[in-house]
MARSE-184579 format. One record per residue: residue number from 1; residue in three letters; chain; x, y, z of N, C-alpha, C in turn. Coordinates in Angstrom, 2 decimals. Layout:
! MARSE-184579
> NUM:Ala:A:X:Y:Z:X:Y:Z:X:Y:Z $
...
This chain:
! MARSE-184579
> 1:Unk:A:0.83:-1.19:0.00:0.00:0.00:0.00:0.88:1.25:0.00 $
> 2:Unk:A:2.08:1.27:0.97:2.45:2.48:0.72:3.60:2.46:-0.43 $
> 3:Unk:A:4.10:1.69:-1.15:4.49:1.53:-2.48:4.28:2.11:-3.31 $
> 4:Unk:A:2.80:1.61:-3.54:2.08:2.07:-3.98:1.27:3.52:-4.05 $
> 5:Unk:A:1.18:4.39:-3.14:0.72:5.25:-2.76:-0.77:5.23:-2.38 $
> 6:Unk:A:-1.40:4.05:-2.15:-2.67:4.20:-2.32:-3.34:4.55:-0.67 $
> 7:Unk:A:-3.99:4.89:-0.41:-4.57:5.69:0.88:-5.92:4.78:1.35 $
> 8:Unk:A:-5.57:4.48:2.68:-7.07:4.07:2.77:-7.90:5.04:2.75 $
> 9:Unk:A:-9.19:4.64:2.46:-10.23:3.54:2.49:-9.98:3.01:1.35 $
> 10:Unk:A:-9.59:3.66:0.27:-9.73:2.84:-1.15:-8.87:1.05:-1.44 $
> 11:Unk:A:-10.14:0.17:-1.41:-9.20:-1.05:-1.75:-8.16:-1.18:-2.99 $
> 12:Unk:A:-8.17:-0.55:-3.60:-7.65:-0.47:-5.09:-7.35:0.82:-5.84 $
> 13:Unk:A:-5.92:0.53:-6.17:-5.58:1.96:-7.04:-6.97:2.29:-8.01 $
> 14:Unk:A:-7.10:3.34:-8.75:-7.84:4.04:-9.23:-7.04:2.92:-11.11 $
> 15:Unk:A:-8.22:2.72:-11.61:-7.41:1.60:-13.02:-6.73:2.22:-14.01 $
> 16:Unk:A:-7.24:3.99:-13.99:-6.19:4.55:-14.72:-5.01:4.22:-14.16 $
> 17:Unk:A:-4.87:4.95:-13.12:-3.46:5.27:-12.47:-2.38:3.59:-12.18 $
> 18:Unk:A:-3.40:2.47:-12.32:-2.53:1.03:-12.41:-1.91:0.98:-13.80 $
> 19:Unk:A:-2.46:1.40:-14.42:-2.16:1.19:-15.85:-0.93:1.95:-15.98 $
> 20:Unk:A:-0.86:3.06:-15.32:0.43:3.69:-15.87:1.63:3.51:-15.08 $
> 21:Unk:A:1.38:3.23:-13.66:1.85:3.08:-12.45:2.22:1.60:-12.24 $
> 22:Unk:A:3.37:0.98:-12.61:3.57:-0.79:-12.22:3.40:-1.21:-10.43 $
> 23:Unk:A:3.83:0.07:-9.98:3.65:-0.33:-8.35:2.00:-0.61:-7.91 $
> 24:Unk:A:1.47:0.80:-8.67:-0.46:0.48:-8.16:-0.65:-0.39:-8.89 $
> 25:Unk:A:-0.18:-0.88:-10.41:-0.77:-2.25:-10.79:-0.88:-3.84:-9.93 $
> 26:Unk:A:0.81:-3.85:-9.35:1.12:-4.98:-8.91:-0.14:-4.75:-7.38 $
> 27:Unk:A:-0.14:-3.92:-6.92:-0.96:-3.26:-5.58:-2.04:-4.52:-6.08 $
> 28:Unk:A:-3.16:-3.66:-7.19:-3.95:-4.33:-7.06:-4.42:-5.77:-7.36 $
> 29:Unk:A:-3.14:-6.44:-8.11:-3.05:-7.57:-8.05:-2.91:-8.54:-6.75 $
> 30:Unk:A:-2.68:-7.73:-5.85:-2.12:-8.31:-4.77:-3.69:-8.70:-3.76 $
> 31:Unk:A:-4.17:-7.03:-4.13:-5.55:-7.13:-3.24:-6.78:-7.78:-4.26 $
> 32:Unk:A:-6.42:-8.31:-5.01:-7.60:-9.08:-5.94:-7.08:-10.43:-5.75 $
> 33:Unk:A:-5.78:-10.92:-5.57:-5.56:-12.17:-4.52:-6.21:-12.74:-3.61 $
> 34:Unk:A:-5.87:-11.90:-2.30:-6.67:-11.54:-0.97:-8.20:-11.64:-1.54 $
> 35:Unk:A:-8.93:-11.03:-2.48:-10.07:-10.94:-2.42:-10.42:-11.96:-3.11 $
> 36:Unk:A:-10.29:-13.00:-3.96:-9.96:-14.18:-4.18:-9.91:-15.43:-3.24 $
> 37:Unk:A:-9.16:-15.58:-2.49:-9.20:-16.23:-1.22:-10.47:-16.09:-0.50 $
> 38:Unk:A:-11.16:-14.78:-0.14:-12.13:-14.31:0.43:-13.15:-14.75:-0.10 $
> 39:Unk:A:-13.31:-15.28:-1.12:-14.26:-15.22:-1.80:-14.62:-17.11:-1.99 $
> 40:Unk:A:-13.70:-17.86:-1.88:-13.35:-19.49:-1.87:-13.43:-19.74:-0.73 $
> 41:Unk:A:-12.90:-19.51:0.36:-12.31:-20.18:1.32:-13.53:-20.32:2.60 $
> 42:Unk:A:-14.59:-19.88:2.55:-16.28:-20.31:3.22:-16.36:-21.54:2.78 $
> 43:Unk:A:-16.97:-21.67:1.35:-17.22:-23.27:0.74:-16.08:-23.90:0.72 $
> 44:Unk:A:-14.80:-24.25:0.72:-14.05:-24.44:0.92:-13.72:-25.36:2.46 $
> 45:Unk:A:-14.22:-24.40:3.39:-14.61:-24.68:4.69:-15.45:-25.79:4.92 $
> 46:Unk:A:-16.85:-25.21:4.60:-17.95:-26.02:4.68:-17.91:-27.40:3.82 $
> 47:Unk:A:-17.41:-27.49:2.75:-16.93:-28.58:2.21:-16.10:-29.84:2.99 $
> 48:Unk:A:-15.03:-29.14:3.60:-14.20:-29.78:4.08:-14.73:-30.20:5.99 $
> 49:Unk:A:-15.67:-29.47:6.00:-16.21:-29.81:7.55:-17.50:-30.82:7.57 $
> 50:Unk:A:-18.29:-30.68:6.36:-19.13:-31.94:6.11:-18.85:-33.00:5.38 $
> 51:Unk:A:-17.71:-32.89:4.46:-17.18:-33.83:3.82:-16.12:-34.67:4.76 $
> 52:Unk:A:-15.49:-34.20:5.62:-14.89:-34.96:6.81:-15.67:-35.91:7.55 $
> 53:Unk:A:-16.76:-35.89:7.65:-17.70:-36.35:8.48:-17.70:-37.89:8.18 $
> 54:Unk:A:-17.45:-37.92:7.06:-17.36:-39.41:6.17:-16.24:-39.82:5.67 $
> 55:Unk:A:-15.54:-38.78:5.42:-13.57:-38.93:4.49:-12.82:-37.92:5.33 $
> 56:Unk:A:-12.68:-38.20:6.50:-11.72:-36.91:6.78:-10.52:-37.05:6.79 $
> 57:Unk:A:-10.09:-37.78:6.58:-8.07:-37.87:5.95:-8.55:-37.75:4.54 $
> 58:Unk:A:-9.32:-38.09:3.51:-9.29:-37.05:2.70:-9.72:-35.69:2.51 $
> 59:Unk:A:-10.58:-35.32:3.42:-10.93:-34.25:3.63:-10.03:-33.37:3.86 $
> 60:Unk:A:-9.57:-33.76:4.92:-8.02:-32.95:5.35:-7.29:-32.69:4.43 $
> 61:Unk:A:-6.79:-34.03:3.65:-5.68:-33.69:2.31:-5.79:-33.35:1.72 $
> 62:Unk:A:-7.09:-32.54:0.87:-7.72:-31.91:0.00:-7.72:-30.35:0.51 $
> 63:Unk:A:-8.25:-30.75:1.98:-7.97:-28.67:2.54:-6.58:-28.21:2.84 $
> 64:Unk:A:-5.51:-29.42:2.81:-4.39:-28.87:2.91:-3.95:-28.73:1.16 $
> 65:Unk:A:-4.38:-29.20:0.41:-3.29:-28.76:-0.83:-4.51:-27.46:-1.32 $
> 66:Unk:A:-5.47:-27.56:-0.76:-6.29:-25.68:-1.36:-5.61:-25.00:-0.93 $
> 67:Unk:A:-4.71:-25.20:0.75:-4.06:-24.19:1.32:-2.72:-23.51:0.64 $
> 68:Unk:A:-1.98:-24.41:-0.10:-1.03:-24.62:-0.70:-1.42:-24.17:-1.79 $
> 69:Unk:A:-2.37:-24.06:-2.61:-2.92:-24.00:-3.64:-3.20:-22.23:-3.81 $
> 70:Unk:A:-3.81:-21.96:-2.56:-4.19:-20.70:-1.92:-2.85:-20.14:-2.10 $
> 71:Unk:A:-1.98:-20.53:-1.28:-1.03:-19.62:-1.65:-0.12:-19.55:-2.48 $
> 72:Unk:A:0.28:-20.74:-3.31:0.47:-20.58:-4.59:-0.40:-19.57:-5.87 $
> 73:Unk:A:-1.45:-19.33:-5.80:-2.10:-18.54:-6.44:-2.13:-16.63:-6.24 $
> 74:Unk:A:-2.01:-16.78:-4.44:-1.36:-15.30:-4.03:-0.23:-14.67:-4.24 $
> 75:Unk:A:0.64:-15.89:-4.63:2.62:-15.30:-4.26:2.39:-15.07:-5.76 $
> 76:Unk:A:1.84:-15.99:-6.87:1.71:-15.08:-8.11:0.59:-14.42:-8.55 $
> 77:Unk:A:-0.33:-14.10:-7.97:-1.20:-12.74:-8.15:-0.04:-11.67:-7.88 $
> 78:Unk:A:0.23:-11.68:-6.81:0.50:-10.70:-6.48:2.28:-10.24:-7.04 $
> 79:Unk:A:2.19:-10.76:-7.59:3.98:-10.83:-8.62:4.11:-9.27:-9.27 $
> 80:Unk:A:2.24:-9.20:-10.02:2.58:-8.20:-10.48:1.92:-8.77:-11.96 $
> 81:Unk:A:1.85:-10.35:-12.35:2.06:-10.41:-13.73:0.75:-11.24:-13.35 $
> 82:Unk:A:-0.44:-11.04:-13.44:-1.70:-11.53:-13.41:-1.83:-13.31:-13.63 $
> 83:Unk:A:-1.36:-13.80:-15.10:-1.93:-15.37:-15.47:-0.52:-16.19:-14.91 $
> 84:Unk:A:0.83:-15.57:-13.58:1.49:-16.09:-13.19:0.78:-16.62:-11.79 $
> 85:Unk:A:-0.73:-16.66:-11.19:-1.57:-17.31:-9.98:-1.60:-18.74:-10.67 $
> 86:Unk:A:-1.83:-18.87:-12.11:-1.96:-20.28:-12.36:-0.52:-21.04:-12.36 $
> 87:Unk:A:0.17:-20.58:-12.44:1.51:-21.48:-12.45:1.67:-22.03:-11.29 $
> 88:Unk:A:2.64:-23.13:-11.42:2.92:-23.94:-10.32:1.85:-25.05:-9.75 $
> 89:Unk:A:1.13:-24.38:-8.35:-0.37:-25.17:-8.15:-0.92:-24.63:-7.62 $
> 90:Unk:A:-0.97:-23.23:-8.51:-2.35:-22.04:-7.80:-3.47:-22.28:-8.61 $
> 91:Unk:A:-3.45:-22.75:-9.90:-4.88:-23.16:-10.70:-5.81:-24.75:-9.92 $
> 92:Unk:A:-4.81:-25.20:-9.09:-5.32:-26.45:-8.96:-6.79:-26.24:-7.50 $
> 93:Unk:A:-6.37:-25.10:-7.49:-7.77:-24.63:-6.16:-9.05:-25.12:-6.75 $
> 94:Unk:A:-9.49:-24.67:-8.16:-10.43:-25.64:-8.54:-11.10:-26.99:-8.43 $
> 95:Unk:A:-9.77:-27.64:-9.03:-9.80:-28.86:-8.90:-10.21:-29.53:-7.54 $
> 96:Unk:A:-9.27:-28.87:-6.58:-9.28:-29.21:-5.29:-10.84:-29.44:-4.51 $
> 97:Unk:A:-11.73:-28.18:-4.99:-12.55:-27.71:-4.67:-13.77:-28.54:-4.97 $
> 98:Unk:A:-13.50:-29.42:-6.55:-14.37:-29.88:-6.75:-14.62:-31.18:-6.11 $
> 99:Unk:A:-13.14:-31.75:-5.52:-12.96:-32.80:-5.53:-13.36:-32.95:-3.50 $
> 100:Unk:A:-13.95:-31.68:-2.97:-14.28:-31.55:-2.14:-15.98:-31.64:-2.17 $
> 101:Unk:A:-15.93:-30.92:-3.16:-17.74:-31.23:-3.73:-17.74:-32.88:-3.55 $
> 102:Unk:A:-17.14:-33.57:-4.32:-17.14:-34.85:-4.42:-17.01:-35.66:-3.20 $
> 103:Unk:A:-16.19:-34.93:-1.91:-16.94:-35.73:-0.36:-18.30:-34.96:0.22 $
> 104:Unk:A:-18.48:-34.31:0.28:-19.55:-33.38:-0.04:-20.85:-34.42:-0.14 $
> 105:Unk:A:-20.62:-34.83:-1.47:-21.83:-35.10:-1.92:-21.77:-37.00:-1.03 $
> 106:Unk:A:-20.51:-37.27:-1.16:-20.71:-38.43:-0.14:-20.80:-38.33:1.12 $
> 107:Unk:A:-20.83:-37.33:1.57:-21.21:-37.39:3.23:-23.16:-37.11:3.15 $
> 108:Unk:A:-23.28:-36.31:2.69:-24.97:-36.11:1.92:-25.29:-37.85:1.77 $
> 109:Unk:A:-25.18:-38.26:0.59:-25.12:-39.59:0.72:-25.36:-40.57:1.70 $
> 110:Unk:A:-24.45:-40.80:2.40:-24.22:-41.46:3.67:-25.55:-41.11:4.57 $
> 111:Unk:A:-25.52:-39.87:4.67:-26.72:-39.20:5.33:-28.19:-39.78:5.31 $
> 112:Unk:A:-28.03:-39.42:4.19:-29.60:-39.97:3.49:-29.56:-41.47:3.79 $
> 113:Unk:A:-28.71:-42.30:3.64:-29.03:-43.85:4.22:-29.41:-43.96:5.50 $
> 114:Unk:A:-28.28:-42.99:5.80:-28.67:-43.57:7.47:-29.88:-43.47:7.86 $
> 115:Unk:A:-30.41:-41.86:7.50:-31.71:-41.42:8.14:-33.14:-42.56:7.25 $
> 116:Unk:A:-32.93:-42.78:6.08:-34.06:-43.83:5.97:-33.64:-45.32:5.78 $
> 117:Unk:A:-32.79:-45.36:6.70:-32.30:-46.83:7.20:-32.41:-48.05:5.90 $
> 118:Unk:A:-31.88:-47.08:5.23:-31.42:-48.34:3.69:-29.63:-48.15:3.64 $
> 119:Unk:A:-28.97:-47.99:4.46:-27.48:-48.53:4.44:-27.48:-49.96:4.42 $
């Protein structure tokens, strides 16, 4: 922020002034990271807290490589060079995510047997 010059309250340089400015650019790459994360990491949660219920060593291993994933995607947001979040295994948050859907839907599952006693 102060690199940048940007002042609170404003989350984000002004898009002229990124454009001309590499410091307010990289700035707001950094805080569209952060707001990124913010924006995943609820379902993410909730995924991994009802999907545990039934897989939680995979559950776990799945919320630890989002974490990894998470911040692989921040250290290159915030580089400065925008499509450098997917490199490495910051694109794989997706994946991760879905594959959390996928205990998700087996703890749901499980659920539903138990409660009308067809397990």
């Amino acid at each position: 922020r102060k690199a940048a010059n940007v002042e609170y309250p404003a989350l984000y340089a002004d898009d002229a002034e990124a454009r001309k400015d590499k410091a307010k650019f990289t700035f707001n790459c950094a805080q569209r990271g952060v707001a990124n994360l913010m924006e995943t990491y609820l379902q993410t949660t909730l995924f991994t807290l009802i999907g545990g219920l039934t897989l939680p060593r995979v559950a776990a291993g799945l919320c630890g490589a989002y974490c990894v994933g998470a911040i692989a995607f921040a250290v290159g947001y915030s580089s400065g060079e925008p499509l450098a979040r997917y490199k490495s295994f910051g694109g794989a948050g997706v994946l991760v995510r879905v594959a959390l859907l996928g205990s998700l839907i087996t703890a749901g599952n499980t659920l539903f047997h138990v409660l009308t006693n067809t397990a």
